[in-house]
C-alpha positions in Angstrom: 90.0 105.0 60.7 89.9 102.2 63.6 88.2 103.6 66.6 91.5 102.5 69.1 93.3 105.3 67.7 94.4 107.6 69.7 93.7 110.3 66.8 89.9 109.9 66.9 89.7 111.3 70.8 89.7 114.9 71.5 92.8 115.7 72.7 95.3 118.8 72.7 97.0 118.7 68.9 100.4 119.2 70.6 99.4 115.6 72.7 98.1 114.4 69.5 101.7 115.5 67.8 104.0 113.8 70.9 101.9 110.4 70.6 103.0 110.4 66.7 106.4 111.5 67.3 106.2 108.3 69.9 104.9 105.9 67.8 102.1 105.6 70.0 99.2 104.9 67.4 96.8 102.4 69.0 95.1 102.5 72.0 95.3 99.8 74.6 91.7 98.0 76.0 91.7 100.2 78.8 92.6 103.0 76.9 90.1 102.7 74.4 87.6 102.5 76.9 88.4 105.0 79.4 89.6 107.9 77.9 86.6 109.1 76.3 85.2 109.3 79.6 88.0 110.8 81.2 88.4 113.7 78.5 84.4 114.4 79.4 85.5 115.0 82.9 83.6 111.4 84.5 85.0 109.9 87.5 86.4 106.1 86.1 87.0 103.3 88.2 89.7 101.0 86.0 90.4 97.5 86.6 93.4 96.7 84.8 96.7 94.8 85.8 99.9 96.5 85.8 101.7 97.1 82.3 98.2 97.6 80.4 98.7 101.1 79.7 96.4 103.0 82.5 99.6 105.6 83.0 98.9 106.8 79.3 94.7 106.6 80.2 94.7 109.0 83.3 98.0 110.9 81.8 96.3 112.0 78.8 93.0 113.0 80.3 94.5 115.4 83.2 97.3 116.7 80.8 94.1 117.3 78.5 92.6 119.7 81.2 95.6 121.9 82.4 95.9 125.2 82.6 99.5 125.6 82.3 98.7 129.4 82.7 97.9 128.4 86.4 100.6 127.5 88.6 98.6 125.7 91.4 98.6 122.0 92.1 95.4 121.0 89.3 95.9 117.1 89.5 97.6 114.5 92.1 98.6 111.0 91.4 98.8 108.7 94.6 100.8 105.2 94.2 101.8 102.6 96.4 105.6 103.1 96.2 108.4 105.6 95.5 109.5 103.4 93.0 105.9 103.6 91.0 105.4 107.0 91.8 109.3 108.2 89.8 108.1 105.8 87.2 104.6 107.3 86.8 106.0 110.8 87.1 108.8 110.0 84.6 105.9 108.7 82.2 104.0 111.7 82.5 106.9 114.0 81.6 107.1 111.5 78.4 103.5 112.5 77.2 103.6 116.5 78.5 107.1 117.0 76.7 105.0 118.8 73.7 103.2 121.3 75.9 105.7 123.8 77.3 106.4 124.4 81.2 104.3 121.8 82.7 105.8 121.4 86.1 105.4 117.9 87.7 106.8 117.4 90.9 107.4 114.0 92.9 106.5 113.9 96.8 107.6 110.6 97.9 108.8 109.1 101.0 112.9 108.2 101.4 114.1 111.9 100.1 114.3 114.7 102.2 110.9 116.7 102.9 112.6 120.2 102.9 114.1 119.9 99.5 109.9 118.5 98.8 108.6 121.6 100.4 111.0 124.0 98.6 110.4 122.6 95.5 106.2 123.1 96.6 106.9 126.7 97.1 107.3 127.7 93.6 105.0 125.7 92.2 103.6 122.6 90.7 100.8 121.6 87.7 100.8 118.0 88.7 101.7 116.0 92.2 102.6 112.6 91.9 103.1 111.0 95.3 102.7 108.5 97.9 100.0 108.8 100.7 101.6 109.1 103.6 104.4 112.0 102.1 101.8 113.9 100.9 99.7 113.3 104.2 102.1 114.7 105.8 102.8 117.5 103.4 99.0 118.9 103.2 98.9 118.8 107.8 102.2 121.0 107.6 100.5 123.1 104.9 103.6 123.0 102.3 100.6 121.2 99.7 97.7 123.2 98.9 94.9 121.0 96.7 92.2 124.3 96.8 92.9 124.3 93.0 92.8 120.5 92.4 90.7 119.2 89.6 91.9 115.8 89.4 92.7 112.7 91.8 93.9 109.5 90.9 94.6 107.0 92.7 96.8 104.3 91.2 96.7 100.5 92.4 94.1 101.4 95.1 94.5 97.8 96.4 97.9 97.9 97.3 97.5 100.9 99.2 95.0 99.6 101.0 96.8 96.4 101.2 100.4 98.6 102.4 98.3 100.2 105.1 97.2 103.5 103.9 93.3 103.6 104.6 94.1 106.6 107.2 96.3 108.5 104.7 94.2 108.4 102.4 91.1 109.3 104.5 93.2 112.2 105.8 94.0 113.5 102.5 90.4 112.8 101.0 89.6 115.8 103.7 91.5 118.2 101.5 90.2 117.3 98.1 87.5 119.6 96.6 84.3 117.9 96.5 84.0 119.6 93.1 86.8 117.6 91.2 87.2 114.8 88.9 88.0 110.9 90.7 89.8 107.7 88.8 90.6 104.7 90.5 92.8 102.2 89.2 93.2 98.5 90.5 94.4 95.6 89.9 91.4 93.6 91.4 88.1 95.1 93.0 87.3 93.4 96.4 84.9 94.7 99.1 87.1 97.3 100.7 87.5 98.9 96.9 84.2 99.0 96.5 83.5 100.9 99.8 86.3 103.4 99.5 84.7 104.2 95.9 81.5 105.3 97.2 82.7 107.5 99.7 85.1 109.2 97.2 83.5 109.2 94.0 80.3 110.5 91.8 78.8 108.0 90.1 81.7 106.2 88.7 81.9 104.6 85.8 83.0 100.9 85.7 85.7 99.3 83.4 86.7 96.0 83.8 89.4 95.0 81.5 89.6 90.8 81.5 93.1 89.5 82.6 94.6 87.4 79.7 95.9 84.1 81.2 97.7 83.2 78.2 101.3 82.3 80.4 102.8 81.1 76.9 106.0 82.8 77.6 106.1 81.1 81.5 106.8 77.9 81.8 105.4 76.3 84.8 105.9 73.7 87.5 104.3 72.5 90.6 106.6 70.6 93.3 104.6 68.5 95.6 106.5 67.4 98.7 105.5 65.2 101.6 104.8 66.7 105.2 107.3 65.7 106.7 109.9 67.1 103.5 112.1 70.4 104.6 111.0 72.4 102.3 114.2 74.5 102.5 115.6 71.8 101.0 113.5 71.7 98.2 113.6 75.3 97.8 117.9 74.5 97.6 116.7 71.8 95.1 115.3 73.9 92.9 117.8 76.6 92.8 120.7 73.8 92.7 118.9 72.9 89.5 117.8 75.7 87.8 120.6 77.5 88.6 119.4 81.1 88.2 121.5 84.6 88.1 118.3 86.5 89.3 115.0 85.1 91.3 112.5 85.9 93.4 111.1 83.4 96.0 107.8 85.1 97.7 106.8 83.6 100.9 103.4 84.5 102.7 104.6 86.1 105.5 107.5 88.4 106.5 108.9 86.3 109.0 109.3 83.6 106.3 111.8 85.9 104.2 113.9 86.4 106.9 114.2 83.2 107.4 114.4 81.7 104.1 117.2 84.5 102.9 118.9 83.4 106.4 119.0 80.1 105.1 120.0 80.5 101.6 122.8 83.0 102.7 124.4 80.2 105.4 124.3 77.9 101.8 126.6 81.3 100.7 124.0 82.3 98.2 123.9 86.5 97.9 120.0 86.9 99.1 118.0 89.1 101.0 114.5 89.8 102.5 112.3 92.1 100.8 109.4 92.9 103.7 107.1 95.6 105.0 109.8 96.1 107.9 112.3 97.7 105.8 112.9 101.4 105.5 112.9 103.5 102.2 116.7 103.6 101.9 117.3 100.1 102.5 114.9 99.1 100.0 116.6 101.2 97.5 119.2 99.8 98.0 117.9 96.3 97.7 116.6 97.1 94.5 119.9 98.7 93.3 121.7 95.5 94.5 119.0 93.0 92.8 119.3 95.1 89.8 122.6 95.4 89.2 123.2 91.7 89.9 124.9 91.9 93.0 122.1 90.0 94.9 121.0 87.0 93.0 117.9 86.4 94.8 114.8 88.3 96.7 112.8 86.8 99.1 109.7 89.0 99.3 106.4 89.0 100.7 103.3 89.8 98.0 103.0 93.1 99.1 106.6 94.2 99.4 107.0 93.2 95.6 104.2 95.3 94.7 105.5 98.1 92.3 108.6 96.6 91.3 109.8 96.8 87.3 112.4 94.0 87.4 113.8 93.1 83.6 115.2 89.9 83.1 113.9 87.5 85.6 115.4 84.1 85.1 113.0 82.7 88.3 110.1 82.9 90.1 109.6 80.6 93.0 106.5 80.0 95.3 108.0 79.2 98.8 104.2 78.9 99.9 101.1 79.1 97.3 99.7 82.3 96.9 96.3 82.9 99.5 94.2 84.2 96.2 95.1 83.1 92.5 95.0 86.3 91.6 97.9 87.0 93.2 99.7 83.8 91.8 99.6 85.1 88.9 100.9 88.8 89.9 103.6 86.6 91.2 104.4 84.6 87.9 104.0 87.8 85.9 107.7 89.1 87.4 109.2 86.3 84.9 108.9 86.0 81.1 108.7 89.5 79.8 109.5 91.1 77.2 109.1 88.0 74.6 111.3 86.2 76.9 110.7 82.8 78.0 110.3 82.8 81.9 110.3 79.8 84.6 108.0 79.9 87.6 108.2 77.0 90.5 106.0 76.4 92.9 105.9 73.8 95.9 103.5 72.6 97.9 102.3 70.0 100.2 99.2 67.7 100.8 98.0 70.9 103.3 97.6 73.4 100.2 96.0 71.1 97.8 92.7 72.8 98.2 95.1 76.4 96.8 96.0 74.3 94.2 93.0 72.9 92.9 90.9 76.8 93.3 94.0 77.7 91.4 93.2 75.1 88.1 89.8 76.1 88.2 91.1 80.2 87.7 93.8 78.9 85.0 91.3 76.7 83.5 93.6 73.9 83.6 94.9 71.0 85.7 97.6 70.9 87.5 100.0 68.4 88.0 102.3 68.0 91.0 105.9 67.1 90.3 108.4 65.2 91.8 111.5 67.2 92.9 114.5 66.8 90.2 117.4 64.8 91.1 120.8 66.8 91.4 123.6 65.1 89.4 126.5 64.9 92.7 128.5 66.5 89.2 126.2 69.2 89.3 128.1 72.8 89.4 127.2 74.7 93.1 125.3 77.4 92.9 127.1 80.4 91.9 127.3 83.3 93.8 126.2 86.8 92.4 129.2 87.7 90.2 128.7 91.7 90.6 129.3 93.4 93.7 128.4 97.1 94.8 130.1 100.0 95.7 128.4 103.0 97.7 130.0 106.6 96.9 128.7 109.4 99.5 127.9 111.7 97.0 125.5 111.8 94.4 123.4 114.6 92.5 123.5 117.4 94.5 127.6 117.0 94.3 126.9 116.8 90.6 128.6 113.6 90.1 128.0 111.7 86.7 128.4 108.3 85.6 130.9 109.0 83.4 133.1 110.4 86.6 132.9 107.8 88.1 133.3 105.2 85.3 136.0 107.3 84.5 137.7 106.9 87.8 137.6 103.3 87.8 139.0 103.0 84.5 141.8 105.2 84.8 145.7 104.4 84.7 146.4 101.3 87.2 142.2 100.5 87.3 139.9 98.3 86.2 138.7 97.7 82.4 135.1 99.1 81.6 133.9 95.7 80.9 134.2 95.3 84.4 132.0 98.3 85.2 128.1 97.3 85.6 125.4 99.3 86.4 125.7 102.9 87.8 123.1 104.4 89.5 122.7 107.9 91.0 120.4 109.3 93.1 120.8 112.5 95.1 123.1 112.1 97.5 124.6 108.7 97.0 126.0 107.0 93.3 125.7 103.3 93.3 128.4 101.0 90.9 128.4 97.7 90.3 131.8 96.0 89.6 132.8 92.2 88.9 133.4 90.9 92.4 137.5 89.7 90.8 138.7 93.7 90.9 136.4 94.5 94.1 139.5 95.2 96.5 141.3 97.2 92.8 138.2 99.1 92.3 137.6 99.8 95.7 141.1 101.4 96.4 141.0 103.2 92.9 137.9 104.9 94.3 139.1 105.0 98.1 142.4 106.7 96.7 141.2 108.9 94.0 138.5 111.6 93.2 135.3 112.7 91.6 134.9 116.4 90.5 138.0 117.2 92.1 137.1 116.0 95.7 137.7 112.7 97.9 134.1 110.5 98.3 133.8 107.9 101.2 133.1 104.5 99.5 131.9 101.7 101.1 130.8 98.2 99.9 127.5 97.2 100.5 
């Protein structure tokens, strides 16, 4: 039997049995080399990008060691973002749905902390959260980690990048010094390194190589003159390209406010994605992007961090990237899923030293590129063809997507291929509608009801 199975580790049968049922037979690099030393209870640093499986390595091992018997908090998973954290927490109720009652509860910033603290008073197995939530659910003593046997801490870097060195430095003050540490990150610089040996027993290292195979990207490099605009090449590119969805990082926050500002007085549907925006609004960015009613993001590195975006047409670099790592973060939004992806980057005589640190990291040479010529016959750019609708009720008014799918679709409405994607989260639904029957589906929702009751309804 190959030793990457996930059959030869010592696991719980019933985990054993939900891996099978999953089709989950072989073991990704990291897996394969952390979880044996997970299951023996070592603290693991893991360097591994995003998408190479760590969820399943440090899901497995503390889902290995409950006591589901014990209804105390035994394990808590910290991650950069509320977006990472429901995706991590909706992972780990993937792999636990074999072993009965395993209560895993999500303690994130942007939802409302009495609901959080209710929900803490009867009891949790496993915490998945973001820093400064949970900070601020141990000081006002809703979160009690007395029984805690394991911490991870997922993408340490971009915590420490977001800000959250005194988070978590508070919350390492309520750990148990008698528990079990894994650290996963992306890269490992100096400040990694530090944190590691103030947190954790004699770690052991795993470093898994990133592949920089970019076969499904394919890539160009714009050099422009000093004295070039480069929002005009950045319109240039788009012009040509023509993209329904991209993402154009900049370096710096005051860049993506003024790059969307730009690209919206060209009546292109953008908007900045920066450090300065609260929870809700970045929901609702992320809503818009993915539901095609904004066709482009303009986001800083960090900002981007933790997003799952599906069928990126574009990636553009507004500025190169400070490290190459993060150029290739940055290029690894596009092409996924076996789909061929398109990154762009421009720069000028001022960054050719970026450029030739990042040939030596790709082990290639790169060639700058003149900007393409637009045809005067060229189409405009198109502007997003979806448009959203906000509906003040969500969950909590147990509101479905077939009510409100339903509603639009009803006698005098719109057809359901004009429908897009509906989300809904606890107090607010989210639908996306073909901007043609906006002002139809708008009154159809305005006018009608949902469960029997009249919603305000907005469009955002």
């Amino acid at each position: 039997m190959s030793q990457d199975n996930f059959s030869t580790l010592k696991l719980n049968q019933a985990l054993l049995n939900n891996l099978s049922s999953l089709k989950y037979h072989t073991m990704t690099p990291i897996q394969t080399q952390s979880l044996p030393p997970i299951l023996s209870g070592k603290d693991v640093i893991g360097q591994a990008k995003t998408g190479s499986g760590k969820t399943a390595a440090f899901g497995l091992g503390l889902l290995n060691n409950l006591n589901i018997q014990d209804l105390h908090v035994q394990a808590l998973v910290l991650c950069p973002t509320r977006e990472l954290a429901d995706q991590v927490a909706k992972d780990l109720r993937k792999l636990a749905r074999t072993l009965a009652n395993v209560k895993i509860l999500t303690l994130a910033g942007g939802l409302p902390f009495k609901a959080q603290a209710t929900s803490l008073a009867y009891g949790a197995h496993i915490v998945v959260g973001t820093p400064g939530r949970v900070q601020e659910h141990l000081e006002r003593e809703y979160l009690n980690l007395e029984h805690l046997q394991t911490w991870v801490l997922d993408e340490a870097d971009r915590m420490l990048d977001m800000g959250f060195q005194a988070s978590l430095n508070a919350i390492a003050s309520h750990v148990p010094k008698q528990r079990q540490t894994l650290l996963f990150s992306a890269t490992f610089p100096e400040y990694i390194e530090s944190m590691s040996q103030h947190i954790m027993r004699h770690p052991i290292h795993i470093r898994i190589e990133e592949q920089h195979d970019q076969t499904s990207i394919e890539q160009h490099f714009y050099e422009i003159q000093p004295q070039d605009d480069r929002g005009a090449a950045l319109l240039t590119l788009i012009q040509h390209y023509q993209p329904e969805s991209a993402i154009i990082f900049c370096n710096t926050k005051r860049d993506t406010e003024e790059v969307s500002h730009a690209l919206i007085y060209q009546g292109l549907s953008a908007l900045a994605l920066n450090g300065d925006l609260e929870q809700w609004e970045r929901d609702q960015a992320m809503i818009r992007f993915a539901n095609q009613s904004i066709s482009i993001l303009v986001a800083t590195d960090v900002a981007a961090r933790g997003l799952d975006i599906e069928g990126l047409d574009l990636v553009i670099n507004y500025h190169i990237a400070q490290k190459p790592e993060t150029h290739i973060h940055r290029m690894g939004r596009t092409g996924r899923a076996g789909h061929q992806g398109m990154a762009c980057s421009i720069f000028s005589a001022k960054e050719a030293f970026k450029i030739a640190r990042l040939g030596d990291y790709l082990e290639q040479t790169v060639i700058g590129e003149a900007l393409p010529t637009i045809d005067n016959n060229a189409p405009s750019i198109a502007k997003a063809r979806m448009a959203t609708l906000q509906i003040g009720g969500g969950k909590k008014q147990k509101i479905r997507a077939g009510d409100i799918l339903g509603a639009l679709t009803s006698q005098g409405g719109i057809t359901g291929k004009q429908v897009g994607k509906i989300h809904i989260l606890d107090q607010w639904a989210y639908v996306a509608v073909e901007r043609t029957v906006l002002k139809q589906a708008f009154k159809k929702l305005k006018e009608g009801t949902l469960k029997g009751k009249k919603f305000r309804v907005r469009c955002i």
